[in-house]
C-alpha positions in Angstrom: 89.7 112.1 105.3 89.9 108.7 103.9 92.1 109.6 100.9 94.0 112.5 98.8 95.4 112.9 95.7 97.5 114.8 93.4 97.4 115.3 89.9 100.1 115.9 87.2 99.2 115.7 84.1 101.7 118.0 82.1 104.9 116.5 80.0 106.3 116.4 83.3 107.7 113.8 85.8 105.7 113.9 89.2 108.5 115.2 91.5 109.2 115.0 95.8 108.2 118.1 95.5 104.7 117.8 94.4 104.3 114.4 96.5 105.5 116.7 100.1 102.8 119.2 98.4 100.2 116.7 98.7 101.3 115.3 102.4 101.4 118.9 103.3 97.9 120.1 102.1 96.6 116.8 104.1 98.3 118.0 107.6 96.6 121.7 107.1 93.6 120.3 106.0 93.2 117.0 108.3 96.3 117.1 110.3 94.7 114.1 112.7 94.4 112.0 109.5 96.2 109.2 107.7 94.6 109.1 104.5 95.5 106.7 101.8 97.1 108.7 99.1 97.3 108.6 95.4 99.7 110.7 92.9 98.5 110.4 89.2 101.1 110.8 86.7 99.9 111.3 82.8 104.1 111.0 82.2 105.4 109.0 84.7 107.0 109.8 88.1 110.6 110.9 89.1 113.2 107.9 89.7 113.6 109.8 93.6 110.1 108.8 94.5 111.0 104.8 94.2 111.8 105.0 97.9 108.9 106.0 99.0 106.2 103.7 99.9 103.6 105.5 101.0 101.4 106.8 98.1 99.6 104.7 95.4 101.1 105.6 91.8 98.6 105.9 89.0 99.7 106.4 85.4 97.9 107.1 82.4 98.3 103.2 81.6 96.5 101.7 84.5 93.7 104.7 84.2 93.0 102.9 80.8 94.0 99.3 81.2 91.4 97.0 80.1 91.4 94.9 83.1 90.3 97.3 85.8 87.5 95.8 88.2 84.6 97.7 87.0 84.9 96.5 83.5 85.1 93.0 84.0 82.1 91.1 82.3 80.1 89.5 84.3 78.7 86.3 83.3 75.1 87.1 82.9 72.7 84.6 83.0 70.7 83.2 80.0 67.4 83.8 80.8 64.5 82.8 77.8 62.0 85.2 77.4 58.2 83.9 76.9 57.5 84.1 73.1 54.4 86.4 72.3 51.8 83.7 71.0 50.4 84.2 67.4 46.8 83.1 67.8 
């Protein structure tokens, strides 16, 4: 398992308890794993989980944030296309 994640997406802080939900579902599912993991928070997460480092927070914010890596314009190159001829 390369990486988990929880979801909580009510009105809701994401809480310790639902981040040692998470680390608990990964030691029954892959106990021999150390998989990166991600808690996404559509309200934000519980001032108790600034202490631990270990999971990757993801608000609503940076789910929508304009500069995330797949929308970044590329420069595209300016090619001229061959004009039909009118004769």
């Amino acid at each position: 398992m390369t990486a988990a994640a929880e979801a909580k997406w009510t009105s809701g802080y994401l809480k310790p308890a639902d981040l040692a939900e998470l680390r608990a579902s990964v030691a029954t599912a892959a106990p021999r794993d150390d998989p990166r993991l991600f808690a996404f928070s559509r309200s934000g997460f519980d001032r108790h989980l600034a202490s631990e480092g270990d999971f990757t927070r993801v608000t609503l914010r940076d789910l929508f944030r304009a500069d995330l890596e797949y929308e970044r314009p590329t420069r595209a190159r300016l090619t001229s296309r061959p004009r039909a001829s009118l004769s």
